[in-house]
C-alpha positions as CSV (number, residue, x, y, z in Angstrom):
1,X,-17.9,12.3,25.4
2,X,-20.5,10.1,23.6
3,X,-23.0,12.8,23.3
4,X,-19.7,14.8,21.5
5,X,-19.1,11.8,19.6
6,X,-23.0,11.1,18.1
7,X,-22.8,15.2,16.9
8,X,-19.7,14.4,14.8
9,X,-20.9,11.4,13.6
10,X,-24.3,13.2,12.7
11,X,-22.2,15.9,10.7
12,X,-20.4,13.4,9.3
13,X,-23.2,12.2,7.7
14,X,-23.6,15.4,5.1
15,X,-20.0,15.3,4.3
16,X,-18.8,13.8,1.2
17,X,-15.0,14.9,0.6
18,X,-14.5,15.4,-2.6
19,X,-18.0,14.3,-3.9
20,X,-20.3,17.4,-2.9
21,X,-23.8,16.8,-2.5
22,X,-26.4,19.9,-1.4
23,X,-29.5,20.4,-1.4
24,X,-30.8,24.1,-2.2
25,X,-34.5,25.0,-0.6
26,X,-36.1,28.3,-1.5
27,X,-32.6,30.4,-2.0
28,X,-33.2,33.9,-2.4
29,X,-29.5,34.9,-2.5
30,X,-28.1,36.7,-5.7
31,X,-24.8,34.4,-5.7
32,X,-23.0,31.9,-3.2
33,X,-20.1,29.8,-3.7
34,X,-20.5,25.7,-4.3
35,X,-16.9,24.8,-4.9
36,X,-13.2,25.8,-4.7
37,X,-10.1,23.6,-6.1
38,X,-7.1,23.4,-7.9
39,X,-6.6,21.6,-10.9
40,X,-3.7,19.4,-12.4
41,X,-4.3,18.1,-16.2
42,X,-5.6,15.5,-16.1
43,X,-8.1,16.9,-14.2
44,X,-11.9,17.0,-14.6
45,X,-15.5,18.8,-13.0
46,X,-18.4,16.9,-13.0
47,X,-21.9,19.1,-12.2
48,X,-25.1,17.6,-11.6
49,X,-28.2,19.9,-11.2
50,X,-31.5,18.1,-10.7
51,X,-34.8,18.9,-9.3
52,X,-34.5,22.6,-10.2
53,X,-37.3,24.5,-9.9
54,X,-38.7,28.3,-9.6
55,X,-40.6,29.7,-6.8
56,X,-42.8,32.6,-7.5
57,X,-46.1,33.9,-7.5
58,X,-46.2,33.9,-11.5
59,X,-43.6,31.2,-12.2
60,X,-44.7,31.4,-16.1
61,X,-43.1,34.9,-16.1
62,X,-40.8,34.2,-13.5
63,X,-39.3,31.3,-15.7
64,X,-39.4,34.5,-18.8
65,X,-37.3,36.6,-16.7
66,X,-35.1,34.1,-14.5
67,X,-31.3,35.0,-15.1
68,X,-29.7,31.9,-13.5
69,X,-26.2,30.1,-14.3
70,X,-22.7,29.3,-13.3
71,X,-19.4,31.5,-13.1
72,X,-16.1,29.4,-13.3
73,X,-13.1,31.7,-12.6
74,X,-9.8,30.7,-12.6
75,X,-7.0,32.4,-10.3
76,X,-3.6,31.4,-9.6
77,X,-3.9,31.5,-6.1
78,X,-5.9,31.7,-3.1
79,X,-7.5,34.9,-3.2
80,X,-10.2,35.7,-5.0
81,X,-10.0,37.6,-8.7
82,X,-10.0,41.5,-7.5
83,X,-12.9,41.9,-10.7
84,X,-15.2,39.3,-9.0
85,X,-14.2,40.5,-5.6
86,X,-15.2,44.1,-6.8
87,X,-18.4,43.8,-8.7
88,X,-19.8,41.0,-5.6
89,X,-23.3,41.8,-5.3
90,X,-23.5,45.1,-7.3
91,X,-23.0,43.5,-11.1
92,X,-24.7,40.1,-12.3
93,X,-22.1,38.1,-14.0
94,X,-24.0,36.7,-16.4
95,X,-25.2,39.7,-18.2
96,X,-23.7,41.2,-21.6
97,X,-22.4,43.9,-19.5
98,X,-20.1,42.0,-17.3
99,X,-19.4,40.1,-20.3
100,X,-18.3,42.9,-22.0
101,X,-16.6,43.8,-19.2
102,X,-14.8,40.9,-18.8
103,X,-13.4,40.9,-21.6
104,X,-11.6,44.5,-21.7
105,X,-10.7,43.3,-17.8
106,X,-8.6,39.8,-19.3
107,X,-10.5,37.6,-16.4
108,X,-10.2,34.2,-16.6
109,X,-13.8,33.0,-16.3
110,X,-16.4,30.9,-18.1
111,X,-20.1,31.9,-17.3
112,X,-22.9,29.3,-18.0
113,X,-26.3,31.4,-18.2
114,X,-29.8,29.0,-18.2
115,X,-32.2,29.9,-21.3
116,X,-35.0,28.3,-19.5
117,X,-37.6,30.1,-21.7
118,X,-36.1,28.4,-25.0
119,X,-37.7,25.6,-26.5
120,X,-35.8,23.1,-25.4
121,X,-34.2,25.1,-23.0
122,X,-30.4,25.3,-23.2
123,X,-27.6,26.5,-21.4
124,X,-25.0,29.1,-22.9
125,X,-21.2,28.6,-22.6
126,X,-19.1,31.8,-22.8
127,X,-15.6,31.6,-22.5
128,X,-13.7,34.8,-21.3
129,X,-10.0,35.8,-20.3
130,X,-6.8,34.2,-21.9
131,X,-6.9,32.1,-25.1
132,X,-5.8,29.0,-22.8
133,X,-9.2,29.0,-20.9
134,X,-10.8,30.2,-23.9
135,X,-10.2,26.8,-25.3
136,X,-11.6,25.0,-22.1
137,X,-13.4,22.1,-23.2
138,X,-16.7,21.7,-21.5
139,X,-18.7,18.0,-22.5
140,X,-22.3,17.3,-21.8
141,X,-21.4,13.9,-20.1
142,X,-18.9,12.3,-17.7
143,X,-19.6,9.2,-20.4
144,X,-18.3,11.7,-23.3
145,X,-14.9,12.2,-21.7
146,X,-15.0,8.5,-20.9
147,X,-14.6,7.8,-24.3
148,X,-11.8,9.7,-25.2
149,X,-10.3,8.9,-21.4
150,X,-11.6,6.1,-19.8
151,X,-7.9,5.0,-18.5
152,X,-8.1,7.8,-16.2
153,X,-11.8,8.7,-15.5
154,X,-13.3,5.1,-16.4
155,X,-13.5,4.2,-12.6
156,X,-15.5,7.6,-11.9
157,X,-17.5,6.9,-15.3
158,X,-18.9,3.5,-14.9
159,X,-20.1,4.8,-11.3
160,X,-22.5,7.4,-13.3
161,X,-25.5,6.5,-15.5
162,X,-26.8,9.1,-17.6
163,X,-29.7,7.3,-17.6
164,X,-30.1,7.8,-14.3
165,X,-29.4,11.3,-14.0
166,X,-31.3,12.8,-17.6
167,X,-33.9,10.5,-18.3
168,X,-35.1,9.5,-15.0
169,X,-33.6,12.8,-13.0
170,X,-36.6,14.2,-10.5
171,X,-37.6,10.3,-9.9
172,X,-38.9,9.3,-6.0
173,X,-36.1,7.2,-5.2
174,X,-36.9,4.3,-2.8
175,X,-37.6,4.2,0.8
176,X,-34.3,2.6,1.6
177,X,-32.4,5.1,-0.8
178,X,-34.0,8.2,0.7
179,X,-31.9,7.3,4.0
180,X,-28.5,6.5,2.2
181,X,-26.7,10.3,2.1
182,X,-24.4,9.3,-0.5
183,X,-26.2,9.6,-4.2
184,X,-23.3,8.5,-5.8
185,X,-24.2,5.1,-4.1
186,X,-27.6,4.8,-4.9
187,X,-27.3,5.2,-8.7
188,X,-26.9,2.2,-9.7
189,X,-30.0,1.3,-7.6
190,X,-32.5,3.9,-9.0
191,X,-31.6,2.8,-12.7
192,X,-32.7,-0.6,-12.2
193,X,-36.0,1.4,-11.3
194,X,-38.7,1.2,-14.2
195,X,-40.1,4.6,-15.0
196,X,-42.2,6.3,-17.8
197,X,-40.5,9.1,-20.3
198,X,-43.6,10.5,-21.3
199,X,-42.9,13.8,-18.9
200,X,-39.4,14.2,-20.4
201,X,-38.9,16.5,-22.9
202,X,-36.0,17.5,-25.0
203,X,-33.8,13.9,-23.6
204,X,-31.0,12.9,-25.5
205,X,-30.6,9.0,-24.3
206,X,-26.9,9.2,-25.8
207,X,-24.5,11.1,-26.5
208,X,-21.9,11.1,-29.4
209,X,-18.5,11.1,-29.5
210,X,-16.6,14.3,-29.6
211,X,-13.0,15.6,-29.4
212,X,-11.5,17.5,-27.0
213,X,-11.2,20.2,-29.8
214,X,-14.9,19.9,-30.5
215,X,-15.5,20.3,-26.7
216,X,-13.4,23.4,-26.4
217,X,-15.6,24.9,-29.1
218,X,-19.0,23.9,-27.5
219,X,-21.5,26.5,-26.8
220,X,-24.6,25.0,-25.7
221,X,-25.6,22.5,-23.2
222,X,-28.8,20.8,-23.1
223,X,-30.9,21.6,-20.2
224,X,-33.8,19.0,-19.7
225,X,-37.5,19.5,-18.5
226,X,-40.5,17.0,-17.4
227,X,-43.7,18.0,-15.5
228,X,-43.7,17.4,-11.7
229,X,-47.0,15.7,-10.7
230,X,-48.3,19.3,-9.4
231,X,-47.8,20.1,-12.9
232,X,-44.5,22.0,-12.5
233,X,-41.5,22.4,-14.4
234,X,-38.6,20.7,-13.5
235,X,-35.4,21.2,-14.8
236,X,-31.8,19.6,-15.5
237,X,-28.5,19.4,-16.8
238,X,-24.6,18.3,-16.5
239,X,-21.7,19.3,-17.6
240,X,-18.2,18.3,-17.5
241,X,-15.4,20.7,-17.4
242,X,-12.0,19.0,-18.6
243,X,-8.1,20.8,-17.7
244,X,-6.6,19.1,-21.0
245,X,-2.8,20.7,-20.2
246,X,-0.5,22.3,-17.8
247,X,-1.9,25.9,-19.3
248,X,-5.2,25.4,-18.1
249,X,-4.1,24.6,-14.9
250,X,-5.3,27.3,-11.6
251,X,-7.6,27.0,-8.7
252,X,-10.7,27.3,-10.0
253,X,-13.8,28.7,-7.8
254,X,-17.7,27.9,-9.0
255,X,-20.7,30.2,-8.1
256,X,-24.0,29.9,-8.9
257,X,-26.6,32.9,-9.6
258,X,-29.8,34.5,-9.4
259,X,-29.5,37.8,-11.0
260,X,-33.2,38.7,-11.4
261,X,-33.0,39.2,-7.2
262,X,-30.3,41.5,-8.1
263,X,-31.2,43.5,-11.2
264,X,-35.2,43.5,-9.7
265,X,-35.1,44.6,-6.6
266,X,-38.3,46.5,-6.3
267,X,-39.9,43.1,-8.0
268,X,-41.2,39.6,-5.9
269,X,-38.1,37.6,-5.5
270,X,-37.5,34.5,-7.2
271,X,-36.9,31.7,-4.8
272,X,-34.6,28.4,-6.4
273,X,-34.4,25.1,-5.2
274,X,-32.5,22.6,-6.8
275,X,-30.1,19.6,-5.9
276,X,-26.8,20.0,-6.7
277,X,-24.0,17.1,-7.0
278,X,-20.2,18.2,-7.8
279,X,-16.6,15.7,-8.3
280,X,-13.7,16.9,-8.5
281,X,-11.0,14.5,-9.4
282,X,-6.8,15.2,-10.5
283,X,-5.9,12.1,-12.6
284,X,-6.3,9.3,-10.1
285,X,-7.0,11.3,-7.3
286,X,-9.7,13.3,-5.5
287,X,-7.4,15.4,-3.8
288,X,-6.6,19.5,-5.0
289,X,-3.5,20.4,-6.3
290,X,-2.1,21.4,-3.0
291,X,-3.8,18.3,-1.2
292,X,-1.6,15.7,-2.9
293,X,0.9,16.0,-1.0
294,X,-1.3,16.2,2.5
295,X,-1.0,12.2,3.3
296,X,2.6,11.8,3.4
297,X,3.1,15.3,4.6
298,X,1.1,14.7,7.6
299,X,2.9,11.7,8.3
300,X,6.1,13.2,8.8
301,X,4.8,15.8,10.9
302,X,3.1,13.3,12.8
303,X,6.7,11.7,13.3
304,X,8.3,14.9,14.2
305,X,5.7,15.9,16.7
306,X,6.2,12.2,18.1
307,X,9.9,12.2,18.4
308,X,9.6,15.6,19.9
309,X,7.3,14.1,22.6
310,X,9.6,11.3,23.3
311,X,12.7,13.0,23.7
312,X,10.4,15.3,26.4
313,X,9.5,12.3,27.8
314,X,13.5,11.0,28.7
315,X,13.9,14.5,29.6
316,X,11.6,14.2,32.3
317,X,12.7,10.8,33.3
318,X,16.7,12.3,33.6
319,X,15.2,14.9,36.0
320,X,15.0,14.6,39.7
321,X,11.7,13.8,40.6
322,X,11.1,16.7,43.3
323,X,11.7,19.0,40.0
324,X,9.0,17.5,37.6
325,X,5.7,19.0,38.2
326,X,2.3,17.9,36.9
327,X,2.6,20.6,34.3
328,X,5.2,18.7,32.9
329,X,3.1,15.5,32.1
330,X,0.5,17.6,30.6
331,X,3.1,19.5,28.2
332,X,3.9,15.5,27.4
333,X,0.5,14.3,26.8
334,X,0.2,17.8,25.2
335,X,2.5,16.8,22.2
336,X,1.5,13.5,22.5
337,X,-1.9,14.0,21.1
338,X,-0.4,16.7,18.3
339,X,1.2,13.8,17.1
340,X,-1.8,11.4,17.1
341,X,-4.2,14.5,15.6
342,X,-2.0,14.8,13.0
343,X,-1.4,10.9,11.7
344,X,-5.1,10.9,11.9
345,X,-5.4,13.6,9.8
346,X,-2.8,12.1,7.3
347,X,-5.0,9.0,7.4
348,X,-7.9,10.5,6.3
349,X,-7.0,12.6,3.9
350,X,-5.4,9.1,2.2
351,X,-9.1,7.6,2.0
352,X,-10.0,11.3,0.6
353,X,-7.5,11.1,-2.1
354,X,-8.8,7.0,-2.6
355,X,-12.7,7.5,-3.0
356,X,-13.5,11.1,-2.5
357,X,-15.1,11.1,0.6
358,X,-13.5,10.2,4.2
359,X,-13.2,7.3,6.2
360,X,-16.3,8.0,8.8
361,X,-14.2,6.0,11.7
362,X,-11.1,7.9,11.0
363,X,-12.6,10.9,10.8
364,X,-14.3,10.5,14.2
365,X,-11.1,9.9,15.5
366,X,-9.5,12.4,14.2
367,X,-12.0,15.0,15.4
368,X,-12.2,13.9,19.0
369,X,-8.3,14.2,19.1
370,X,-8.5,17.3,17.4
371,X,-11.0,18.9,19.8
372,X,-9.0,17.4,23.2
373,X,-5.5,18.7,21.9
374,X,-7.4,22.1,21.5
375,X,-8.7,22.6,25.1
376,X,-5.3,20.9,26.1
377,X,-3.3,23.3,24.4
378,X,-4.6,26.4,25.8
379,X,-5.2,24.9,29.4
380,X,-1.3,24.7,29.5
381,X,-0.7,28.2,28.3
382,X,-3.4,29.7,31.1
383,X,-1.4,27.0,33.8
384,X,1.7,28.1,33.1
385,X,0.8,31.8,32.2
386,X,-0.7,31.7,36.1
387,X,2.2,30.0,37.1
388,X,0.4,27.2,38.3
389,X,2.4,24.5,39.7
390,X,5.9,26.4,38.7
391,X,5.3,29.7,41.1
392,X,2.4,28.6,43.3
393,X,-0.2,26.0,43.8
394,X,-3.5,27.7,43.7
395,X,-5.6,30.2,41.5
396,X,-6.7,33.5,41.8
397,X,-10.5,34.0,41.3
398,X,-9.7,36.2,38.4
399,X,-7.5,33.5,36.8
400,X,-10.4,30.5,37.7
401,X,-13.0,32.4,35.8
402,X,-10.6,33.0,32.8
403,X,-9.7,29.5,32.9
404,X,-13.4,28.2,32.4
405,X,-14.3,31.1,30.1
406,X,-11.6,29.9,27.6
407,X,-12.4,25.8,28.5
408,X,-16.0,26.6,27.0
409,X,-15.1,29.2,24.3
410,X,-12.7,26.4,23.1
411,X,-15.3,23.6,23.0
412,X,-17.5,26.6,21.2
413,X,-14.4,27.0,18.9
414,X,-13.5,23.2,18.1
415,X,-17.4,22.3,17.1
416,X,-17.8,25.3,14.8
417,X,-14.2,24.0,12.9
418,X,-16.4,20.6,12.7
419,X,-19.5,22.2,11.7
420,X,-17.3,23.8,8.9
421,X,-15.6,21.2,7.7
422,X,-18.4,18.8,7.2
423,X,-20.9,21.4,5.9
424,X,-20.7,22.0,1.9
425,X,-19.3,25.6,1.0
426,X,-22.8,26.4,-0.9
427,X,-24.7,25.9,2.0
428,X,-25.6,29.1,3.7
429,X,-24.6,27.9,7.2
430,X,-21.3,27.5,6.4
431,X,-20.5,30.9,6.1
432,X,-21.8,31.4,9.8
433,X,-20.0,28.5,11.3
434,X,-16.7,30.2,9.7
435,X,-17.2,33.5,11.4
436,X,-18.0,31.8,14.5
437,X,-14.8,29.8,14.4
438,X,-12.5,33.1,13.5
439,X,-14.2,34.9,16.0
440,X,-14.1,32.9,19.0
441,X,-10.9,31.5,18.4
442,X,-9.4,35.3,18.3
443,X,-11.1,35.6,21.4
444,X,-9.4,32.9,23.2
445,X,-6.5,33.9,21.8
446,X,-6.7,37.4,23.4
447,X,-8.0,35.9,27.0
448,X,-4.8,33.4,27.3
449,X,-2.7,36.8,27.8
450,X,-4.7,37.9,30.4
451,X,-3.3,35.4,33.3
452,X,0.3,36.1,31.6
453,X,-0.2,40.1,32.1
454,X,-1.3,39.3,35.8
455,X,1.7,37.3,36.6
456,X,3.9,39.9,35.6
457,X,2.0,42.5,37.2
458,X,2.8,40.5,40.4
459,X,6.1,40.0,39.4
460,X,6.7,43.6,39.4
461,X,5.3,44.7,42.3
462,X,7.1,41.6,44.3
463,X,10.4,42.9,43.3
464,X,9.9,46.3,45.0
465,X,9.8,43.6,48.5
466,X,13.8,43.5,49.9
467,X,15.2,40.5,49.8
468,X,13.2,39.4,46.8
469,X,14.8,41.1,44.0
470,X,16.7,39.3,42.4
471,X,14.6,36.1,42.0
472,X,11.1,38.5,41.2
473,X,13.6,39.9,38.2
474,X,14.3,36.7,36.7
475,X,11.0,35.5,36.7
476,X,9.6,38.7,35.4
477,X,12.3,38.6,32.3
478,X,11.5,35.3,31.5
479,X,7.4,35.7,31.9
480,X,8.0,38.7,29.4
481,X,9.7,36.2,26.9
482,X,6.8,34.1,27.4
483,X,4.1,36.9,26.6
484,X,6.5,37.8,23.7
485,X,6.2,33.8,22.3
486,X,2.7,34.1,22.6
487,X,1.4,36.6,21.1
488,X,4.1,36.1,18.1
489,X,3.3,32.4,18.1
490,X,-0.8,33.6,17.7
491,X,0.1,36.4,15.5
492,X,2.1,34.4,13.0
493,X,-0.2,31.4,13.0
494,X,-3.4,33.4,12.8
495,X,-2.3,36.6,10.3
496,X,0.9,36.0,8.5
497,X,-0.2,32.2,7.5
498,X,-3.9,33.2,6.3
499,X,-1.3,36.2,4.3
500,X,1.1,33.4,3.3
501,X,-1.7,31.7,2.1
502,X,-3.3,34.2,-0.1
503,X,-0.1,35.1,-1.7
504,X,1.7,31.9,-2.9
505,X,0.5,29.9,-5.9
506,X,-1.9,27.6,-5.3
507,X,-0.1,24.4,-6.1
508,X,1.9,25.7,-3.1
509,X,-1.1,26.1,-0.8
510,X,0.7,23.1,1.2
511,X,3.0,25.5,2.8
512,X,-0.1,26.8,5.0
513,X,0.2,24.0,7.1
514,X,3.6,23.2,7.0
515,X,4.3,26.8,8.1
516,X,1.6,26.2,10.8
517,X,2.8,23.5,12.4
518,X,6.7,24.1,12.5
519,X,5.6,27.2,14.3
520,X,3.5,25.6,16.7
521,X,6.3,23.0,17.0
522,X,8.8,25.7,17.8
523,X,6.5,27.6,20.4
524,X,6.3,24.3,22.1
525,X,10.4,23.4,22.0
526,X,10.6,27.0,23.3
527,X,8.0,26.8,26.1
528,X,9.5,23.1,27.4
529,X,13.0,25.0,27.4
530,X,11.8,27.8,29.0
531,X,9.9,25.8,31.7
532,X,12.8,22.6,31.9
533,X,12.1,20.9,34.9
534,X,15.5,21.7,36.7
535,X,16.1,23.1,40.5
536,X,18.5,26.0,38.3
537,X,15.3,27.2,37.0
538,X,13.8,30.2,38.9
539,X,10.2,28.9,38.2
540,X,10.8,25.7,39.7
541,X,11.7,27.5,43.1
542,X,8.1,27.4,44.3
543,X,8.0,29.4,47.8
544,X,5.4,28.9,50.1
545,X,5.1,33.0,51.2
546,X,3.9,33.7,47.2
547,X,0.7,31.0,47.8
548,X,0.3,33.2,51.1
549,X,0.6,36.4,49.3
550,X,-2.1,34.8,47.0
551,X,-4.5,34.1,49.8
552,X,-4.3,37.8,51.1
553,X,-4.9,39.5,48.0
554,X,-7.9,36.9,47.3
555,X,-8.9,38.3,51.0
556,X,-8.3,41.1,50.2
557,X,-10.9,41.5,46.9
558,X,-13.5,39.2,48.4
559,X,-14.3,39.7,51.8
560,X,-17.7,39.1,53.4
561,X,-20.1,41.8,53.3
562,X,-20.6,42.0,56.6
563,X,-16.9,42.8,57.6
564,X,-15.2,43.9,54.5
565,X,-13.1,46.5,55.6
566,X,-12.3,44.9,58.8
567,X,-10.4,42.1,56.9
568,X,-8.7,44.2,54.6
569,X,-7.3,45.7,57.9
570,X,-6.5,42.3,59.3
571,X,-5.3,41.1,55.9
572,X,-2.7,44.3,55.5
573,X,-1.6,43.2,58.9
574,X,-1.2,39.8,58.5
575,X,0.8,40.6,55.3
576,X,3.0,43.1,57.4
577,X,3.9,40.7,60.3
578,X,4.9,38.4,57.5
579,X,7.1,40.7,55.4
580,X,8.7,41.6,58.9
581,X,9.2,38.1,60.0
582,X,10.8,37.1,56.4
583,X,13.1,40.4,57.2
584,X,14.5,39.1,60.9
585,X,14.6,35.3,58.8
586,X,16.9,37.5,56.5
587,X,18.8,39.1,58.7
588,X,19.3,35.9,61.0
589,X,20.7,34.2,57.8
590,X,22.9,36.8,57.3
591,X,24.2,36.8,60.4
């Protein structure tokens, strides 16, 4: 568990909430996402590029012909714009073609395209879709919007130096900053740093004062260049996009883009490396649209889930003792730790909303609780899907090898959630670490049926037995309810939620999880009512001659290689003398 514990806390490290920090090396792809949220007026987004640079064999002509920038589309929900989705990877956005076409399409999108060639290079602002976005105001400083709003954004403002991040942007910071992964800490360090400005060109030291009208109308952005000490060009800029009223509000998705890989293919690829630094901010908080609500929301599920395991608890308690089986207490501990993931979660989504980044001991927490209730979870569907502990005592070999497949496909499963959530949506590992989680989870999804499918497999052919009937029916009508909860429990939390999600507006997004867990919370209320710990409950009538049936057929499959056949023989035997002794045990009953 410590070794588990030192990986989260090393992930932990590159995550920063609300406050995005990457780092871009060399990227050859034509677009990738950096940042998705939903906006509130008051709400603003602050960009950062530094350290951008060009990486080609001629960068003088690779600087001529460079087509980078920034798409800004606004949707009202969580799917993304069906244009955008369309043209992916076959149309540059930034072009006067898309432009045009953007405009006859009505999508709400504002494309920032880099003039690197100009001197001073600049950055163009063009505003596309309905005349609310088309008045979006856009502000070359955080310090600009500070001065027309500094009782909701002063706290964020006096954080930032523009000193820091245009006049002395691309400086060595120090030794002891180079280890602190938070930038938005070190700022205030680095401009007490003395530097020369003789390698700046085109820096404006100030900025005046302008309206939000005047900002709605701005065209241009200043992009900033010194020489490197190799003698390259390194380039800069900021912007600040401000959601001035309730019709500019939507969930707005940034891309960035390098179009010359796309409209040159035949041509040497451009390579880009820059550092990137985004904030996102509603009013007073860090939190998106639909995240507002996460803290408290949270909380009361946290409640519910720990009421639920309480009144479990005095349920057990009430029973007779020779009823409650060890399943039982894991089922308990089970809904326990739901209820303790999710107060942890409400916790640190609080500090989220707070500061914009989250609370690195709650976090920890919160994922080691998160990736224990996982494992826990589907441990109890495969033990009580075997019938472990309800029908019989011991596995088959079939059922032990599902058991640890699904035990290490979890673990697989729980650090590739981690990995995703602490890994910023630009960087090109993130996109793997969210197949891997879909994937594997759908996996273990589909192999939890399997020990369900076997028991009623063995259910049916144990009610062919006389004398057995009855009992084999019941248990076989209520393992087929079970298979039935299952598979709509994964169905419904897996497809109709990631549906729900795509669907509903995306101040609404907030049903996702609510959905989610009052369906995960009803799959468990059903399960502990199905499996009640009560002597009236066919599953609780555990017969010795089923564990013996067990050890035939595992006899049966896996005899030595020597004498294989000659203990099937002995096995069919053995399994006839028994049947024939329960029929004389029968008939002396009767009788």
């Amino acid at each position: 568990m410590s070794f588990r514990v030192l990986v989260i806390a090393t992930m932990l490290a590159i995550s920063e909430g609300r406050k995005h920090h990457l780092q871009v090396k060399q990227e050859y792809r034509t677009e990738f996402a950096l940042s998705t949220f939903g906006f509130l007026a008051p709400g603003f987004l602050w960009v950062n590029v530094s350290q951008l640079t060009l990486s080609s064999r001629d960068p003088q002509a690779a600087k001529n012909d460079a087509m980078l920038g920034f798409t800004l589309d606004r949707t009202e929900s969580a799917g993304i714009s069906p244009y955008v989705e369309q043209h992916e990877g076959k149309d540059c956005l930034l072009s006067e073609a898309s432009d045009e076409k953007l405009r006859k399409a009505n999508i709400d999108m504002t494309v920032i395209t880099f003039n690197l060639q100009d001197h001073p290079p600049t950055a163009n602002i063009t505003r596309r879709g309905s005349q609310h976005v088309k008045l979006l105001p856009f502000f070359p400083s955080i310090h600009q919007l500070d001065l027309l709003h500094g009782d909701l954004f002063s706290d964020f403002a006096d954080l930032i130096d523009d000193h820091v991040l245009v006049n002395k942007e691309g400086m060595p910071p120090s030794a002891a900053d180079s280890h602190n992964p938070n930038p938005f800490r070190r700022l205030r360090r680095q401009s007490e740093a003395t530097s020369s400005q003789d390698n700046v060109k085109g820096v404006s030291t100030e900025y005046p004062e302008i309206s939000d009208e005047e900002a709605a109308s701005l065209l241009s952005l200043p992009i900033n260049v010194r020489r490197s000490e190799e003698g390259e060009e390194v380039f800069s800029l900021q912007f600040v996009m401000y959601v001035s009223n309730a019709n500019q509000e939507g969930l707005y998705n940034l891309f960035f883009h390098n179009c010359h890989n796309l409209n040159n293919p035949g041509t040497t690829p451009v390579g880009v490396s820059f550092t990137i630094d985004i904030v996102e901010k509603n009013g007073h908080s860090y939190l998106s649209a639909s995240e507002l609500f996460y803290p408290s929301l949270y909380l009361w599920l946290a409640a519910l889930f720990f009421c639920t395991s309480i009144t479990w608890l005095l349920i057990l308690r009430r029973c007779e003792e020779e009823a409650v089986q060890k399943i039982h207490y894991l089922m308990l501990a089970l809904v326990f730790l739901k209820s303790v993931s999710l107060l942890l979660f409400s916790i640190d989504y609080h500090f989220i909303g707070q500061t914009g980044e989250p609370n690195a001991a709650w976090a920890i927490l919160y994922y080691i609780t998160y990736v224990i209730k996982g494992i826990l979870l589907f441990t109890v569907i495969i033990l009580i899907g075997s019938g472990w502990q309800l029908m019989r005592h011991v596995f088959s070999k079939k059922e032990k090898r599902v058991f640890c497949a699904v035990v290490c496909l979890q673990i697989l499963t729980n650090l590739a959630y981690i990995a995703k959530e602490t890994t910023e949506e630009g960087a090109e590992r993130y996109a793997l670490w969210q197949q891997v989680f879909i994937l594997v989870d759908l996996v273990c999804c589909g192999l939890v049926l399997f020990p369900v499918v076997w028991s009623i497999r063995h259910l049916q052919q144990a009610s062919h037995v006389d004398g057995k009937d009855t009992g084999n029916l019941i248990k076989l009508k209520l393992f087929r309810q079970f298979y039935i909860s299952i598979v709509c429990y994964i169905y419904f939390t897996r497809i109709v939620v990631y549906l729900l999600r795509i669907v509903v507006p995306f101040q609404y997004r907030w049903l996702d999880p609510v959905c989610t867990q009052l369906a995960t919370l009803a799959f468990f209320a059903l399960t502990a009512y199905t499996f009640r710990p009560t002597f009236a409950n066919p599953y609780i009538r555990i017969a010795q001659q089923d564990e013996d049936e067990v050890e035939m057929e595992e006899a049966i499959e896996h005899g030595t290689e020597g004498s294989g056949e000659r203990n099937a023989e002995d096995a069919e035997q053995a399994q006839g003398g028994g049947t024939q002794h329960r029929r004389s045990n029968m008939k002396k009953s009767v009788v």
